[in-house]
Structures are given as C-alpha cells and as structure tokens.
Backbone as CSV, one residue per row, in Angstrom:
resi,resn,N_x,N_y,N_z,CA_x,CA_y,CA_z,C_x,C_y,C_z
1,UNK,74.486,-70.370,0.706,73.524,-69.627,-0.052,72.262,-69.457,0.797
2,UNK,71.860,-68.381,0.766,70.534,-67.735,1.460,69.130,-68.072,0.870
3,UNK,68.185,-69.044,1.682,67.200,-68.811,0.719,66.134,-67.874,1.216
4,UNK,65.047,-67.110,0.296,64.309,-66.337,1.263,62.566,-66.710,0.959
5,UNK,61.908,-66.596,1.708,60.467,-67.105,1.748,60.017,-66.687,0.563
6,UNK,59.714,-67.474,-0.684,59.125,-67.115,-1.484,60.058,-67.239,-3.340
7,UNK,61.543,-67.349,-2.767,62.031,-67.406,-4.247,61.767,-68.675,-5.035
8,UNK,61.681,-69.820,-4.012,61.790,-71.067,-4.426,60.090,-71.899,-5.245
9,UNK,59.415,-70.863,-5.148,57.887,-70.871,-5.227,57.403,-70.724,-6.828
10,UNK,56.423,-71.568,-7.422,56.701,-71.623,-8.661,55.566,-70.369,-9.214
11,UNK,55.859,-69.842,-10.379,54.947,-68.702,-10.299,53.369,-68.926,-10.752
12,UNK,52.327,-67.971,-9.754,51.182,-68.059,-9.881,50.436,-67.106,-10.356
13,UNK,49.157,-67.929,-10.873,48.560,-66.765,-12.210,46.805,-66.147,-10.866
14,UNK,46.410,-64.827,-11.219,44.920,-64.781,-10.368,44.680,-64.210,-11.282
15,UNK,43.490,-64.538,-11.404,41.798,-64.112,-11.996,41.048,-63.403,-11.185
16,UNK,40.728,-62.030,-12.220,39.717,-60.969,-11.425,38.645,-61.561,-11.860
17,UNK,37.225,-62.496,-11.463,36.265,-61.906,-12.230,35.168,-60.781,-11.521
18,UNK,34.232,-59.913,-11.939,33.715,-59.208,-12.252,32.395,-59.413,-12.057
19,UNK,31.134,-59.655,-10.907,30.395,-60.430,-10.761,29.394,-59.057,-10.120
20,UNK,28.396,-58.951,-10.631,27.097,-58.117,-9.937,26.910,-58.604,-8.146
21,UNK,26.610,-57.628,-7.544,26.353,-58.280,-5.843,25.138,-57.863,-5.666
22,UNK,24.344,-57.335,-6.623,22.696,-56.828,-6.088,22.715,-55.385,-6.162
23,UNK,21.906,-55.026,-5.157,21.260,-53.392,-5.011,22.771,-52.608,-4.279
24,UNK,22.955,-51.585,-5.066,24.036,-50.615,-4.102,23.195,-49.418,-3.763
25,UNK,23.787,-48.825,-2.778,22.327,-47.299,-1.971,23.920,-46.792,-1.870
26,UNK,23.108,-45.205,-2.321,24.585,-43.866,-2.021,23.532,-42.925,-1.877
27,UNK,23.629,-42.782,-0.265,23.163,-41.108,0.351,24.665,-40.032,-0.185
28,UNK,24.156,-39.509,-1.095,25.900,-38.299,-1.402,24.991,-36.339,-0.496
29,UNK,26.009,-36.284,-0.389,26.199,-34.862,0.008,25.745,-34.006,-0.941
30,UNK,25.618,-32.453,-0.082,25.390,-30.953,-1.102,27.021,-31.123,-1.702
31,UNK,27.765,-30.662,-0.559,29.270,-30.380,-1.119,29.921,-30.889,-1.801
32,UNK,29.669,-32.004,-2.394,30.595,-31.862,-3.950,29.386,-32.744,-4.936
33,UNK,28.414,-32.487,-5.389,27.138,-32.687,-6.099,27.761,-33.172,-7.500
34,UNK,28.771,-32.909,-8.715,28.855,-34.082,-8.994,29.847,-35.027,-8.834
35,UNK,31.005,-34.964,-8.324,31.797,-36.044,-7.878,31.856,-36.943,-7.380
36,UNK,31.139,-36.791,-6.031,30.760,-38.247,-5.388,29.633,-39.010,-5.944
37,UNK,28.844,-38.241,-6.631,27.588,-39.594,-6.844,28.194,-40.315,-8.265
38,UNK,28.823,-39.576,-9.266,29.730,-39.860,-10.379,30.780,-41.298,-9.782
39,UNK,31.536,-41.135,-8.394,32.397,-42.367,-8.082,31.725,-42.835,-7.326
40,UNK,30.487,-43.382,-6.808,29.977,-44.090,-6.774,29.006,-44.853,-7.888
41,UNK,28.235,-44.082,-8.791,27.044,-44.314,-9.924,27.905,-45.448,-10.909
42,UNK,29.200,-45.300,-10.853,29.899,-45.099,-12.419,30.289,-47.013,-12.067
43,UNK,31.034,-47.197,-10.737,31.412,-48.472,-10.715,30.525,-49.301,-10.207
44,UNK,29.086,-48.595,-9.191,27.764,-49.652,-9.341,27.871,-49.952,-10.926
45,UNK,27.204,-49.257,-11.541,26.247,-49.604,-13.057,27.526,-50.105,-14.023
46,UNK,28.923,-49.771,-13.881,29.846,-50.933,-14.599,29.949,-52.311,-13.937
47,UNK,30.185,-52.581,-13.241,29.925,-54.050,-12.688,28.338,-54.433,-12.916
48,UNK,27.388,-54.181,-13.245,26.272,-54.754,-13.686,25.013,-54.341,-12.041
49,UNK,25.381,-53.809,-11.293,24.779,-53.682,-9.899,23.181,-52.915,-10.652
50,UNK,22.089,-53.195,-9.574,20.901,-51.876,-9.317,21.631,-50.859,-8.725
51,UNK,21.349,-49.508,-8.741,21.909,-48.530,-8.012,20.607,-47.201,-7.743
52,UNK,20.494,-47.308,-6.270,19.444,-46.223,-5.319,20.463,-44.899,-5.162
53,UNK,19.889,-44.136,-5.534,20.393,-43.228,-5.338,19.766,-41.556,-4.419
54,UNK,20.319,-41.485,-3.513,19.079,-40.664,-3.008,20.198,-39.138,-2.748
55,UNK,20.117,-38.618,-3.737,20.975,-37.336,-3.254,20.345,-35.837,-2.671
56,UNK,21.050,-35.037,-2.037,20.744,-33.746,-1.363,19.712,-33.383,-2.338
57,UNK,19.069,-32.855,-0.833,17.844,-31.900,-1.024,18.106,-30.969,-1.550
58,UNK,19.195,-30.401,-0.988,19.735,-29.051,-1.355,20.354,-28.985,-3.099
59,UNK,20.432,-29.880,-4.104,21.012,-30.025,-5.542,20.015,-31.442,-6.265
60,UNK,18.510,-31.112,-6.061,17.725,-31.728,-6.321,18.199,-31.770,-8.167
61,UNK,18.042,-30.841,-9.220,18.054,-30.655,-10.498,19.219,-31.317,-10.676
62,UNK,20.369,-31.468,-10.047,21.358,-32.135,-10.454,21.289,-33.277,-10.665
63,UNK,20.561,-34.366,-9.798,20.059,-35.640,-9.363,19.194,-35.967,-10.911
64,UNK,18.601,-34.700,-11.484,17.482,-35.410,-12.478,18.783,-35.187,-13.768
65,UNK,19.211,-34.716,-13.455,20.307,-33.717,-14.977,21.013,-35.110,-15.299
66,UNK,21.575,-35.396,-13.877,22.249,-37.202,-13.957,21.550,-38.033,-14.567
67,UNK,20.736,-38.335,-13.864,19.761,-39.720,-14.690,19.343,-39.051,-16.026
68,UNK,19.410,-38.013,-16.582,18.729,-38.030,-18.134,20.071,-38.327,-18.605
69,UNK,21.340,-37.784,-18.326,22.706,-38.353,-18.712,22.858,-39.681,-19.128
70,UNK,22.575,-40.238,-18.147,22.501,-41.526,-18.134,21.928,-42.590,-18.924
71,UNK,20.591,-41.816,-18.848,19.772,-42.626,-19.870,20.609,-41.924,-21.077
72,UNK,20.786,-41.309,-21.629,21.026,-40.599,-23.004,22.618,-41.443,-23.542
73,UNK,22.904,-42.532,-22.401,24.019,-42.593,-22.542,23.857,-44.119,-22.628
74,UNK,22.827,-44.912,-22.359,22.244,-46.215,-23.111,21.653,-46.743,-21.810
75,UNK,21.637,-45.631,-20.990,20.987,-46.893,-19.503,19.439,-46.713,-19.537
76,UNK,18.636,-48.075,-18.985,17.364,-48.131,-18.991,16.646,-46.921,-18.715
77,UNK,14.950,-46.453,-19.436,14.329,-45.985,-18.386,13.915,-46.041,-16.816
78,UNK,14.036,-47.049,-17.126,13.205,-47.145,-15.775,14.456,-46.623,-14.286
79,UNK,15.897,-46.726,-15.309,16.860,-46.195,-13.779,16.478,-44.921,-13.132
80,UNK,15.622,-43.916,-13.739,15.027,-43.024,-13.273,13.590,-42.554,-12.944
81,UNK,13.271,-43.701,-12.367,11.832,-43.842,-11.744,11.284,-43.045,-10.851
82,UNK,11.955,-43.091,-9.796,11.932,-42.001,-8.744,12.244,-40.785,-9.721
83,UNK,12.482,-39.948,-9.731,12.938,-38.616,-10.306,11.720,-38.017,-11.149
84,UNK,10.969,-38.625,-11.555,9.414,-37.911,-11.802,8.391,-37.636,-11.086
C-alpha cells in the first residue's frame, strides 16, 4: 500500500481574523475613475483601515461625488476633509 504526503495527517481547522493595519494611500488614475478607487476604498474602510485618497486631477467632481456617497452611506464626516 502507497502512502502519500499528507493522507495520514489529522485534519486542520484556520482562522481568518480581520485586523485594521493603519493608514492605506491610493494614487488612482483618470482611466477608469470609478472602479479602481471603488476596489481599493471599499476593502480599506471594510477592514476598519484610515484611507488617503488622492485621485486625478483630471475627474476632480468624481472624488467629491464619492466621499458624499460615502458619508450618505454611514461613514464619518470628517473622511472628507480634504475635499472642501
């Protein structure tokens, strides 16, 4: 009988936890204005992170359109400090 690395091994359990790491920074692009700052914004501020956000010059109104989203959507004032 054949044994192979790993059958004989008793089974093991892992734990994700879910832990804030501090400040996250996302320089995003013109070319896709809301997608990338959306997959970045979305899994900073679910894991509990600060999140800087400094997007194109070129889709400035978008940048403020976000953060009123945001707030309207239960996040602090103050996440849109810069933007006034």
């Amino acid at each position: 009988m054949e044994q192979h690395a790993g059958r004989d091994r008793a089974p093991e359990a892992a734990a994700v936890i879910h832990r804030p790491v501090g400040v996250v920074a996302a320089v995003t692009p013109f070319n896709f204005p809301v997608a990338i700052p959306a997959g970045k914004v979305a899994p900073a501020l679910g894991y509990g992170n600060t999140m800087v956000w400094k997007p194109s010059g070129l889709v400035p109104l978008l940048a403020v359109r976000m953060a009123e989203a945001l707030v309207e959507a239960g996040l602090a004032d103050a996440s849109q400090a810069g933007t006034r």
